[in-house]
VOTI-762783 format. One line per field, with one value per residue (C-alpha): residue in one letter; chain; x negated, y negated, z negated. Coordinates in steps of 0.2 Angstrom, whole numbers. Example, Ala and Ser with C-alpha at 12.3 -4.5 7.8 and 13.67 -1.06 7.14 Angstrom:
r <- A,S
c <- A,A
c1 <- -62,-68
c2 <- 22,5
c3 <- -39,-36
//
This chain:
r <- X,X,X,X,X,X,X,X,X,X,X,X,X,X,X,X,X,X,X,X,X,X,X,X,X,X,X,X,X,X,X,X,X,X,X,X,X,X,X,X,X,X,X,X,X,X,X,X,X,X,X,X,X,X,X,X,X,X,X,X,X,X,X,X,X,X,X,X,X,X,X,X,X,X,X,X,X,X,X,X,X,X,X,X,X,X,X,X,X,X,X,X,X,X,X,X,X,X,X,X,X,X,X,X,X,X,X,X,X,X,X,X,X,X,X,X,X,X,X,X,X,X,X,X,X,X,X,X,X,X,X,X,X,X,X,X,X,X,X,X,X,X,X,X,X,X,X,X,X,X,X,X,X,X,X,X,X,X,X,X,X,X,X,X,X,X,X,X,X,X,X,X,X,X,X,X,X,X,X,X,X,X,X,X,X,X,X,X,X,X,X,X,X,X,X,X,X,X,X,X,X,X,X,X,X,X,X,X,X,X,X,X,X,X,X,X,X,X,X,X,X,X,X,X,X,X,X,X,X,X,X,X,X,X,X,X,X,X,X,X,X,X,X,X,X,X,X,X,X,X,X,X,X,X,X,X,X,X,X,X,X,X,X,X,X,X,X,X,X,X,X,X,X,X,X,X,X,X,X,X,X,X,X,X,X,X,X,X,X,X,X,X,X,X,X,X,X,X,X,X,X,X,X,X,X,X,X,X,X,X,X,X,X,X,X,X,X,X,X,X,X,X,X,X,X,X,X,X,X,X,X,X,X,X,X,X,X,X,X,X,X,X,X,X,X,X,X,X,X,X,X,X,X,X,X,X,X,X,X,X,X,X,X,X,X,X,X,X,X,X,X,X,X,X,X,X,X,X,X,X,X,X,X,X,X,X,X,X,X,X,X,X,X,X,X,X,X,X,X,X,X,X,X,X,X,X,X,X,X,X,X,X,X,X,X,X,X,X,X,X,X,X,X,X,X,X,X,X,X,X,X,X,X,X,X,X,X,X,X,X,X,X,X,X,X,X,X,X,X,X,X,X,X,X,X,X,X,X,X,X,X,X,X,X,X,X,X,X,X,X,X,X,X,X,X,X,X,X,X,X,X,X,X,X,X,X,X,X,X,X,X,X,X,X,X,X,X,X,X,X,X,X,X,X,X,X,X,X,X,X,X,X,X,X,X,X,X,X,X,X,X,X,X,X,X,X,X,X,X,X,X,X,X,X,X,X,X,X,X,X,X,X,X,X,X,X,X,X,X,X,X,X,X,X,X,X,X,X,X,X,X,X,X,X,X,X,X,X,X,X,X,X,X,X,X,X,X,X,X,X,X,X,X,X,X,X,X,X,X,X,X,X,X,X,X,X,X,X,X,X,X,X,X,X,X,X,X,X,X,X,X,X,X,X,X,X,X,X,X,X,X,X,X,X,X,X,X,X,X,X,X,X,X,X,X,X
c <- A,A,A,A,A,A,A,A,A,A,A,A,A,A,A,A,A,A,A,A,A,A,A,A,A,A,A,A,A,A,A,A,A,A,A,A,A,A,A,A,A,A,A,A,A,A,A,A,A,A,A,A,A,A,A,A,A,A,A,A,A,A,A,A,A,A,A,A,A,A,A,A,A,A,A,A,A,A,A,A,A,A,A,A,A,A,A,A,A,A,A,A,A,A,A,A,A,A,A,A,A,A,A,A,A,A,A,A,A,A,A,A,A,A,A,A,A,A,A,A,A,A,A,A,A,A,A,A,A,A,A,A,A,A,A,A,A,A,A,A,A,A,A,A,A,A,A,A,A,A,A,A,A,A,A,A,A,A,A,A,A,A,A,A,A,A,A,A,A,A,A,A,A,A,A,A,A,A,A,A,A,A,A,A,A,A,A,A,A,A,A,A,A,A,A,A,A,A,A,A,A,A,A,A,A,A,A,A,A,A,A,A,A,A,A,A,A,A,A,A,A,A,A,A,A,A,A,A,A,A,A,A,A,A,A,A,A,A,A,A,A,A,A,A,A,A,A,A,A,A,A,A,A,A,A,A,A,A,A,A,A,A,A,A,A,A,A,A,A,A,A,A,A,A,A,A,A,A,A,A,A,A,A,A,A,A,A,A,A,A,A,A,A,A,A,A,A,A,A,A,A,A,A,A,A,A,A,A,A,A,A,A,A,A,A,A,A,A,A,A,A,A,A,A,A,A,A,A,A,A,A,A,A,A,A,A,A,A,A,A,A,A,A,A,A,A,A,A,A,A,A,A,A,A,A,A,A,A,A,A,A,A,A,A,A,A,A,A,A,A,A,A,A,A,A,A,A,A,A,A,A,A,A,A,A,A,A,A,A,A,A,A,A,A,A,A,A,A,A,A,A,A,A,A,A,A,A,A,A,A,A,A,A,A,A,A,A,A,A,A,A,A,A,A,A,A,A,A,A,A,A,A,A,A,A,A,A,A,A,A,A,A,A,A,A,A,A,A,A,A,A,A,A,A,A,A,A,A,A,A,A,A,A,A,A,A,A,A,A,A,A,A,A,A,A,A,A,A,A,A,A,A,A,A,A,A,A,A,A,A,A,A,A,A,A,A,A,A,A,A,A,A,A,A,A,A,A,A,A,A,A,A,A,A,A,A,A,A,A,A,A,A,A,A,A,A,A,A,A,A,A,A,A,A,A,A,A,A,A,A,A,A,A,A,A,A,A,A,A,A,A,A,A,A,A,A,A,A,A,A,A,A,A,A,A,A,A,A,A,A,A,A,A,A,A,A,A,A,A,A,A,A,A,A,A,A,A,A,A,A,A,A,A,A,A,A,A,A,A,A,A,A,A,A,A,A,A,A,A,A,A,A,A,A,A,A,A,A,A,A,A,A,A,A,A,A,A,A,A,A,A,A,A,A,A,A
c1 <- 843,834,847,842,834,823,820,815,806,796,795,788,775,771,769,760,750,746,741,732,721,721,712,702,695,692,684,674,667,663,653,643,638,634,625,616,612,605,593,588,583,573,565,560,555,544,536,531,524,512,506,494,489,484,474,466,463,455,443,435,435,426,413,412,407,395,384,386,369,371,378,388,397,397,408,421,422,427,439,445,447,454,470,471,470,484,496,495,497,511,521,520,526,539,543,543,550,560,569,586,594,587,596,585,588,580,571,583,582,571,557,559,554,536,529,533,533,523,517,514,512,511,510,496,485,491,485,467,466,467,456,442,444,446,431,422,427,418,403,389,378,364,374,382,377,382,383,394,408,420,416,416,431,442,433,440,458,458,457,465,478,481,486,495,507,509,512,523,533,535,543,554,560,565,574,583,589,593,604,612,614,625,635,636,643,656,663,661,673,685,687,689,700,711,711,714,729,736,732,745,758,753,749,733,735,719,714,704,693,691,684,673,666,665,654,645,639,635,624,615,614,605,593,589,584,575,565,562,556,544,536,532,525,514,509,505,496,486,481,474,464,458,451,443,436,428,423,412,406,398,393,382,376,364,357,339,336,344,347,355,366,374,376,384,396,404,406,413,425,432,432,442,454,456,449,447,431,422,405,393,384,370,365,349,337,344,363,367,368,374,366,374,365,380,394,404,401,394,400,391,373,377,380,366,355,360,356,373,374,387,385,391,406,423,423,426,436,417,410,423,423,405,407,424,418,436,444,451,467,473,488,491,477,489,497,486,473,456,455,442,443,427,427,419,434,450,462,460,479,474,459,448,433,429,412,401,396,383,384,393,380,385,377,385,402,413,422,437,448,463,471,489,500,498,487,477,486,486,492,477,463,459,451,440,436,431,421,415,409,399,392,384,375,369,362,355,347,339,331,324,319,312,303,295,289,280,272,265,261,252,243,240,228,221,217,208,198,193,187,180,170,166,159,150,141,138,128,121,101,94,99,104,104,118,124,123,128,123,119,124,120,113,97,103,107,100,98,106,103,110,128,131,133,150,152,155,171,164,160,173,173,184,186,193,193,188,199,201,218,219,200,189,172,166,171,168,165,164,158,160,158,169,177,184,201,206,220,232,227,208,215,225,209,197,209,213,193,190,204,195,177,186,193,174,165,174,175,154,153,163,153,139,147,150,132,127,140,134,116,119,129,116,104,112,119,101,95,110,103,84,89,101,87,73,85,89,71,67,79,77,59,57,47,36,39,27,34,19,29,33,39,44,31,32,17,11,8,-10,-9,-1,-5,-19,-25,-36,-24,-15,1,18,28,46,52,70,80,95,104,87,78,64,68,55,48,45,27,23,7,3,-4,-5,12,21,29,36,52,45,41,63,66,58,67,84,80,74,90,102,93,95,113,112,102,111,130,119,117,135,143,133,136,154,153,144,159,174,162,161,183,186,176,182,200,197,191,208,220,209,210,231
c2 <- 119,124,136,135,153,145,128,139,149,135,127,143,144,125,131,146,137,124,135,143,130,125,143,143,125,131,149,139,126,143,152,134,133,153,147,132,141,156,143,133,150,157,141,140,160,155,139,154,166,154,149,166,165,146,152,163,151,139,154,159,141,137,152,146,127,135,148,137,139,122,104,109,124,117,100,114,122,105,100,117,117,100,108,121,112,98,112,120,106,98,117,116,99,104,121,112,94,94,78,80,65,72,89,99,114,113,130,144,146,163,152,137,151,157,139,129,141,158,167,164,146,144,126,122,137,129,112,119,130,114,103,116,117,96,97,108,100,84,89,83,97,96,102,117,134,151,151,132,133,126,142,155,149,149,168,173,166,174,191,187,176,165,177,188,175,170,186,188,171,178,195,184,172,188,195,181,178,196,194,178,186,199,186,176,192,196,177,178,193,186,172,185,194,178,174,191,188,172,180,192,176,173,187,188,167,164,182,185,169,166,186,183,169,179,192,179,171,190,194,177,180,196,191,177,192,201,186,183,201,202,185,190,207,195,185,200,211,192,190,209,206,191,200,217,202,192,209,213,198,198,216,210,194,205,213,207,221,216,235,240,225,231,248,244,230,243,258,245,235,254,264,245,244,260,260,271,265,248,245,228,222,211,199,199,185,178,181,189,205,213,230,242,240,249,260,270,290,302,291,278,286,293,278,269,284,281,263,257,237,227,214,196,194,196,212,223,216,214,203,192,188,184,175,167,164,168,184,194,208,223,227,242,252,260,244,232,230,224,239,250,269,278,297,299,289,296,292,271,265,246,236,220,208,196,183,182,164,153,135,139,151,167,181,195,204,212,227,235,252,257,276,266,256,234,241,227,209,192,195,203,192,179,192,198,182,177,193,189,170,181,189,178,170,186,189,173,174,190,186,171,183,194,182,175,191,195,176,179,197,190,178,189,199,184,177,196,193,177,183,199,187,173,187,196,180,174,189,192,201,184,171,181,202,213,218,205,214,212,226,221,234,236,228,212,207,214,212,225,222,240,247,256,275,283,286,305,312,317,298,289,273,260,249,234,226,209,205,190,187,208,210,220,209,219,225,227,245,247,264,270,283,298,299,278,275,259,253,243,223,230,236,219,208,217,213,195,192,201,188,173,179,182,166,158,169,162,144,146,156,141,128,136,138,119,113,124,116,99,100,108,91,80,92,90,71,66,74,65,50,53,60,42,28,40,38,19,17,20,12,-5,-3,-11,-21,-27,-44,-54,-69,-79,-90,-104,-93,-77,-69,-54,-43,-34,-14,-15,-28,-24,-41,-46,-30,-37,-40,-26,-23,-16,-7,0,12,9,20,26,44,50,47,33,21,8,-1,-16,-23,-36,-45,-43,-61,-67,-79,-61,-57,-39,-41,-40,-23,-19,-35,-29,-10,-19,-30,-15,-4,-19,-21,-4,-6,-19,-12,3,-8,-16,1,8,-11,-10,9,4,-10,2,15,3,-8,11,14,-2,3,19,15,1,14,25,9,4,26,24
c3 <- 185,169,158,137,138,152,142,125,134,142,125,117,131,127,109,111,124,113,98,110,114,98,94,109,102,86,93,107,92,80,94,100,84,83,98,93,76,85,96,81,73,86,90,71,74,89,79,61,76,82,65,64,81,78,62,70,86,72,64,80,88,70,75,91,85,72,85,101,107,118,115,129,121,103,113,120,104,95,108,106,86,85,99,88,70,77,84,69,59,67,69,49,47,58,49,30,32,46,53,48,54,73,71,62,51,35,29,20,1,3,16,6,-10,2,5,-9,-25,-31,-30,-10,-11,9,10,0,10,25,17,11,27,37,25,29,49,49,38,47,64,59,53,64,73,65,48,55,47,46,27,27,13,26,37,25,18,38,40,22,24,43,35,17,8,22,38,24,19,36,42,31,34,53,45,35,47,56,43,41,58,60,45,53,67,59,49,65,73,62,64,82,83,68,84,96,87,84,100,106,95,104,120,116,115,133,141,153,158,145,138,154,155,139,139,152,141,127,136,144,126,118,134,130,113,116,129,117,105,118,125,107,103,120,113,97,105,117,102,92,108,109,93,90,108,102,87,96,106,93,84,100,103,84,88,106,99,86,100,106,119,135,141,123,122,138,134,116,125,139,125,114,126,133,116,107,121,126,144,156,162,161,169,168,185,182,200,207,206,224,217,232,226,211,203,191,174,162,164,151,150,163,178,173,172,189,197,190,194,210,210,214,219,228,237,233,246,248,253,234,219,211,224,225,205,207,225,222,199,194,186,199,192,201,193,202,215,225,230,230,249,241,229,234,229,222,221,203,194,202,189,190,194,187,187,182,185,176,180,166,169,160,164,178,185,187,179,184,181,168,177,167,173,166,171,168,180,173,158,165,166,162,146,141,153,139,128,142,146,129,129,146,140,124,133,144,129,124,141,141,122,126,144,132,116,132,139,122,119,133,129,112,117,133,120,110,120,130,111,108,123,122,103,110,123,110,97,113,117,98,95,110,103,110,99,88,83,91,72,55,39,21,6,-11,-25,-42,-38,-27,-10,3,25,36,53,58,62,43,44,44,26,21,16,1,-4,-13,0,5,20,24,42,46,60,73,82,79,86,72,72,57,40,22,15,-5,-12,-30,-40,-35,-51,-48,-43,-32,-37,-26,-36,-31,-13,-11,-16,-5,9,7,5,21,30,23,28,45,47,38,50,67,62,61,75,84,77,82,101,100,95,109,122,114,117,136,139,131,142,158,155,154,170,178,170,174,194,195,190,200,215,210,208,225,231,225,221,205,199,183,174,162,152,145,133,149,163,172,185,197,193,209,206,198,188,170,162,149,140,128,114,103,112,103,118,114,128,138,134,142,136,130,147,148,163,157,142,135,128,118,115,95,88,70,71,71,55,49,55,75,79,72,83,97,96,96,111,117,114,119,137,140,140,149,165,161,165,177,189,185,190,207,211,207,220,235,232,234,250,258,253,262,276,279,275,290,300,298,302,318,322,317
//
């Protein structure tokens, strides 16, 4: 049976209870929406940090596109600035109109200040930064150069207005949620302090659990913070290897010498990132081996002294980059069972390889050491892989400048030979004297077939080579009084004289080389000619004809027709050998025009015969193919 003390006291419980809950609903509401407000800001904290590591993305995808030295690359490059332009643009449209009817916060009074109003003026940069990289993204390849406004406009704002402001909007949107954070701190513990409060009406029945969720909110709130911290660290480490990365690669790509542009690239890649070793293996024309061609310091002349080469296997962190073509990270040496020790660099706890591949051929391998436990992780990979990529077209654009060089050198000297042989032959004291030179002075002009004398030092002379594809075939020596000075239009003239004499000189040198080649063919196709109807001859033993106005008539050997009456003969002619003529009896119906008649009848039957002999040598070749071509079935 309840007595009244009982039933008041019930009813105060009940009361205090229900204020209680009453409280804790109002406390609970005030600290989901601390915690909703806390996620809305550091999601729109994540969304500002990105923006400068997108910009960035877009200026070096934009240098990418612009030096891509194949379709290929320039395709990746597009693909890749048109990810970056539309996360970029869509994290802005986010950021400044957001969708309020879906739960989106609009931006606080001091953001709204930095896009929309000066002197910052975010949005529009934002808007004339992405005009540029959309712009730039569709010009076709042909159009893309290095000096583009599109391009030098992205490679200004990277380092100007643009990454300032952004920067800045990141430093801002920090701020402010630190300050909200505080604000949102001090009505988290006016709750708790109410309900800390009401718990006294009740004892421990509610202050315990909803203590426990207390503490259970402020440990989420401040991993939130933390996780938020390491992520904008991340994005900052990122975006700084991104740029050491682009900076080298602008550095290697200058370099034509292969052996330099390794060298620079390991002093760079250790001294930017604060390494304690990094070395470049090159692979042997078999790619089954690779060789030591740079290493950083001391250690690394001694190894290459050495010769030092691995092989390509999976038997060294090295080998299997290069067999396996992925990066391969070793975050810490003394734990890890594929590192492999070497006595020179004692103080490596963490290392990396990365395949410098072209085309998916591998090259060789980018090795990285680090003296401290994970300074080498995935965190920092994409940068060395981006160097890794560079430098792959560097190899690959100085192995092509190499090989070049060594062609025009090569033609070079096979073009002075062949001058040296032309010239020797050309005045070769048969044809022609060894030495041809010409004396112009007071009196006239005047032969020299003589080497001229060195002229004394006491003589005020000049000389001016006449050179051929860098062979000196002669020169032109003037000689003054000793009290004339030459001066540099005189010097300047003499010289440009002396290359068009040289170039006058070799064309009549050659077209005196290809009269001579002429006649020898016209020589040596008519003794073909003569040798082929001698033989043809003999062979058919031909015959004379005599046409007497009614018909055709064999004449035997002796008999040469009717002699008596003056006789025109034009000779057959084929390629300036005489194969047989034609003669006519002379009689007084023959007019002027006869003897020119005769020549072309002449001239057209010696085609004719000629076709005639070819046509039927032609036929005796294929007969005897046949023939033989039977004989090999009937042997098969």
């Amino acid at each position: 049976m309840h007595t009244p003390f009982h039933s008041s006291l019930t009813w105060r419980n009940s009361v205090a209870l229900f204020v209680l809950s009453v409280v804790a609903f109002i406390c609970f509401a005030m600290m989901k929406q601390t915690v909703v407000a806390q996620q809305d800001n550091a999601a729109r904290l994540v969304l500002v940090s990105q923006q400068p590591q997108l910009a960035d993305s877009i200026a070096v995808a934009a240098l990418e596109l612009v030096y891509g030295a194949t379709p290929q690359q320039r395709d990746a490059a597009r693909d890749s600035l048109a990810r970056a332009i539309n996360q970029f643009e869509e994290n802005h449209r986010t950021l400044t109109r957001p969708d309020l009817a879906s739960g989106e916060l609009p931006l606080t009074s001091s953001m709204s200040n930095l896009y929309f109003n000066d002197p910052f003026d975010l949005d529009d940069q934002v808007l004339q930064y992405l005009e540029a990289a959309v712009q730039l993204q569709f010009t076709s390849d042909p159009d893309l150069t290095p000096d583009m406004p599109a391009l030098t406009y992205l490679l200004e704002q990277r380092e100007g207005r643009l990454m300032s402001s952004l920067q800045g909007a990141v430093n801002l949107q920090q701020a402010s949620n630190e300050a909200e954070v505080q604000q949102q701190d001090v009505v988290l513990w006016a709750a708790i302090g109410a309900m800390l409060l009401s718990l006294a009406l009740v004892g421990l029945i509610i202050f315990v659990p909803l203590q426990r969720l207390v503490r259970q909110r402020s440990e989420e709130l401040i991993t939130t913070n933390q996780r938020l911290q390491g992520q904008n660290e991340a994005v900052g480490n990122l975006t700084r290897d991104m740029e050491l990365a682009a900076e080298i690669g602008q550095v290697v790509t200058e370099i034509q010498d292969l052996d330099a542009l390794l060298i620079r690239a390991v002093d760079l890649v250790r001294s930017r990132f604060d390494l304690y070793y990094t070395q470049i293996y090159m692979t042997d024309p078999n790619r089954r081996s690779l060789l030591l061609r740079a290493g950083t310091g001391e250690v690394g002349r001694t190894l290459m002294d050495r010769g030092h080469r691995l092989a390509v296997a999976p038997d060294s962190i090295n080998g299997i980059a290069a067999y396996e073509r992925r990066s391969l990270i070793v975050a810490d040496t003394e734990a890890s069972a594929a590192f492999r020790p070497n006595v020179l660099l004692p103080e490596t706890r963490s290392e990396m390889a990365v395949p410098i591949l072209y085309q998916d051929e591998i090259l060789g391998v980018l090795n990285l050491q680090s003296a401290v436990v994970n300074g080498l992780s995935s965190a920092s990979l994409p940068a060395f892989e981006a160097i890794a990529g560079q430098l792959a077209v560097a190899i690959v654009n100085a192995n092509l400048f190499e090989v070049t060089r060594n062609a025009q050198e090569e033609m070079a000297l096979q073009a002075r030979r062949l001058t040296e042989a032309g010239w020797s032959d050309f005045l070769n004291a048969v044809d022609r004297g060894e030495t041809i030179g010409y004396v112009y002075d007071q009196s006239g002009l005047k032969s020299m077939n003589h080497r001229p004398r060195r002229a004394s030092h006491s003589v005020n002379t000049y000389s001016s080579r006449i050179a051929i594809a860098g062979t000196t075939i002669g020169q032109i020596q003037l000689t003054a009084d000793p009290d004339v000075s030459w001066s540099e239009e005189q010097l300047e003239l003499v010289d440009a004289i002396s290359q068009q004499v040289a170039r006058q000189l070799d064309n009549i040198r050659l077209l005196a080389e290809a009269d001579r080649y002429r006649e020898q063919a016209d020589l040596a196709l008519r003794r073909l000619t003569g040798e082929a109807w001698s033989g043809y001859a003999k062979q058919r033993q031909l015959s004379n004809y005599l046409y007497d106005g009614q018909k055709i008539s064999l004449l035997s050997g002796s008999d040469s027709g009717d002699t008596s009456l003056p006789t025109l003969v034009e000779p057959l002619e084929v390629r300036g050998e005489i194969i047989g003529e034609v003669a006519v009896n002379e009689n007084s119906d023959m007019d002027e025009d006869a003897p020119d008649l005769i020549a072309a009848v002449a001239e057209r039957l010696s085609s004719h015969l000629e076709n005639l002999r070819l046509n039927e040598q032609m036929e005796r070749a294929l007969n005897a193919s046949e023939t033989q071509a039977e004989r090999l079935v009937q042997l098969n």
